[in-house]
Backbone as CSV, one residue per row, in Angstrom:
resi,resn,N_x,N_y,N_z,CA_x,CA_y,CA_z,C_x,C_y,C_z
1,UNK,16.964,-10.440,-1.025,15.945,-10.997,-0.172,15.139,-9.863,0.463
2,UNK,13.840,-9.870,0.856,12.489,-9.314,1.104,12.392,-9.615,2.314
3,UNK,12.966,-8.631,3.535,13.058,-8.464,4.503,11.334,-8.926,5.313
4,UNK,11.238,-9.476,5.761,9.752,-10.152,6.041,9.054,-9.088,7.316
5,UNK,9.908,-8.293,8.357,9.178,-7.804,9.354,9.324,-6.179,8.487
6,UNK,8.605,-5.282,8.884,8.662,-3.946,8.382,8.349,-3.343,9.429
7,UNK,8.658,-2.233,9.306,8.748,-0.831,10.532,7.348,-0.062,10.049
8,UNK,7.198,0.445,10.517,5.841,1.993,10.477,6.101,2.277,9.329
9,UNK,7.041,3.037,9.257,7.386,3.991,7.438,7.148,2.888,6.926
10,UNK,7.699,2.273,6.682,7.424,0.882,5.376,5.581,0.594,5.103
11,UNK,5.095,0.189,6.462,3.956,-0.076,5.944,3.296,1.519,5.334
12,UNK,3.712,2.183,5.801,2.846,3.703,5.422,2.960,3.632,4.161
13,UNK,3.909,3.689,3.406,4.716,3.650,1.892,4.019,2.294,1.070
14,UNK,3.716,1.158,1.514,3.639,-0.246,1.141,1.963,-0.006,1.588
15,UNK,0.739,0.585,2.558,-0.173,0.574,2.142,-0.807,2.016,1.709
16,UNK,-0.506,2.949,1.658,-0.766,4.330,1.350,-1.132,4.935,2.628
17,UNK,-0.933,4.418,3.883,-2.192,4.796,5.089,-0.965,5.739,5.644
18,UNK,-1.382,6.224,6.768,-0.456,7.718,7.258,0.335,6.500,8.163
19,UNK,1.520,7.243,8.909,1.881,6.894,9.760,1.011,7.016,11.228
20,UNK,0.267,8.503,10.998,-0.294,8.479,12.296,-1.821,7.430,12.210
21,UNK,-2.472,6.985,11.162,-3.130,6.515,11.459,-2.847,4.965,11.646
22,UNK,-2.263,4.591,11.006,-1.377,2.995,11.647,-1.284,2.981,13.320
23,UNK,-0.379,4.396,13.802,-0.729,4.083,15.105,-1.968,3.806,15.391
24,UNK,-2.874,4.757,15.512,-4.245,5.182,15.913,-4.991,3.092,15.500
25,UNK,-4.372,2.710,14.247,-4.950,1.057,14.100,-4.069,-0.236,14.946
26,UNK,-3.460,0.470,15.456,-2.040,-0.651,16.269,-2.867,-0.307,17.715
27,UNK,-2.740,0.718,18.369,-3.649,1.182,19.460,-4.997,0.759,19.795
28,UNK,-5.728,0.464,19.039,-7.202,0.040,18.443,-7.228,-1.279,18.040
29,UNK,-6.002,-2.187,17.843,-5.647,-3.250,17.423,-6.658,-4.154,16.448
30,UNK,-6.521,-2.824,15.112,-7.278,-2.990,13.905,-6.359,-3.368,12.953
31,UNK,-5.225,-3.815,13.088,-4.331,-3.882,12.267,-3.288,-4.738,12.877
32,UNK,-2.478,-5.868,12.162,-2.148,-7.104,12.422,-0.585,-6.876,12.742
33,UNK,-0.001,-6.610,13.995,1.270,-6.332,14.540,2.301,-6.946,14.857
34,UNK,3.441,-6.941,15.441,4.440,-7.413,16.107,5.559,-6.328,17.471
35,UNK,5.043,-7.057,18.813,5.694,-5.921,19.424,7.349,-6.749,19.613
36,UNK,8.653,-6.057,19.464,9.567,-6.220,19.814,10.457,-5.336,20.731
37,UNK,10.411,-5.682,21.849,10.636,-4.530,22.857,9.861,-3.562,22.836
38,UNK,10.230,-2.089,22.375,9.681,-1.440,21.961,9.553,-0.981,20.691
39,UNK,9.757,-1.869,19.757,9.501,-1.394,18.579,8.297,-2.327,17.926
40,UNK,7.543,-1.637,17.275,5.777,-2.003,16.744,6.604,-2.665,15.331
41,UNK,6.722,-3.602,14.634,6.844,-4.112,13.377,5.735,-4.626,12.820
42,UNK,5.860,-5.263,11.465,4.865,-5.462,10.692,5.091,-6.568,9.797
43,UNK,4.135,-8.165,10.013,4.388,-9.278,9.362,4.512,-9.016,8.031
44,UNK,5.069,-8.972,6.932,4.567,-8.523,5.757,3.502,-9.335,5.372
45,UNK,3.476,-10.942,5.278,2.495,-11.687,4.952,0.924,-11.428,5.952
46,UNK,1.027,-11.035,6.988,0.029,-10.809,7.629,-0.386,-9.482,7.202
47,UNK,0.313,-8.221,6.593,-0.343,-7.460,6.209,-1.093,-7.635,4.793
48,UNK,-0.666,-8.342,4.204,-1.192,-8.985,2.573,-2.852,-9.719,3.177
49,UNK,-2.137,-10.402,4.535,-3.775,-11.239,4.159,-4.586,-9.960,5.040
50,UNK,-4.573,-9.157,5.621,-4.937,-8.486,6.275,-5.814,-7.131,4.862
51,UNK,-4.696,-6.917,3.998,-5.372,-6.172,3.327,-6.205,-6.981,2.276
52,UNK,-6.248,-8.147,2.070,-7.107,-9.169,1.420,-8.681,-9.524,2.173
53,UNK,-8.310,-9.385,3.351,-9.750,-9.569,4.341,-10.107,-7.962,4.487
54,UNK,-9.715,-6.923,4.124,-10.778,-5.881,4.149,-10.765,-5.657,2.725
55,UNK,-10.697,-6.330,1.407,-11.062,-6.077,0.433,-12.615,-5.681,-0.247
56,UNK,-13.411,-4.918,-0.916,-14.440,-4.868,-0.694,-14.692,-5.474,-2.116
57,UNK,-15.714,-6.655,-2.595,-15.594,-7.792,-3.286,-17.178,-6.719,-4.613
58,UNK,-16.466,-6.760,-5.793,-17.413,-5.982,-6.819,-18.861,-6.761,-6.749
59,UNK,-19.572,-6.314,-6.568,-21.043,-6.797,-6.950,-21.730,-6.226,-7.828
60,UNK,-22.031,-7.241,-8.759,-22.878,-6.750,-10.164,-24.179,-6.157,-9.757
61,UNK,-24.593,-5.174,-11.205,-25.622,-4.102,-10.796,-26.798,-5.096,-11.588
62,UNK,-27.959,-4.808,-11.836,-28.740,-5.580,-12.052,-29.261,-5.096,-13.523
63,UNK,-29.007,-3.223,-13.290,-28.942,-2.584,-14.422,-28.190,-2.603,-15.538
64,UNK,-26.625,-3.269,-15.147,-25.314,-2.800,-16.104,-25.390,-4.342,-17.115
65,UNK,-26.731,-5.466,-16.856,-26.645,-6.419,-17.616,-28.071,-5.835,-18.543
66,UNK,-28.672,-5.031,-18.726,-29.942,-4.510,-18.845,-29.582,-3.498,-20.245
67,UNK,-29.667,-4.117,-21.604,-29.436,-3.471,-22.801,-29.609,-1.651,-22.858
């Protein structure tokens, strides 16, 4: 079973982003959290839709249909 909350390292590893900048997005509350006492965790499903809503969506060129 797929432990559902994740720690800092995990998301660092699971989205490529640093540890220090996760803080710097938890601080800034750019990035979708869980405080438990003192420990910052991480929904896993909220980070999925989270990295789904900053996806940047391909838009066709006008040229690349242009023989």
């Amino acid at each position: 079973m797929t432990c559902r909350l994740l720690d800092i390292k995990e998301v660092a590893d699971y989205t490529g982003l640093s540890v220090h900048t996760l803080y710097t997005m938890v601080s800034q509350r750019r990035i979708p959290y869980v405080k438990m006492g003192r420990l910052t965790k991480f929904d896993r499903e909220e980070i999925d839709k989270w990295i789904t809503s900053h996806s940047v969506k391909i838009r066709r060129s006008f040229a690349a249909n242009t023989p």
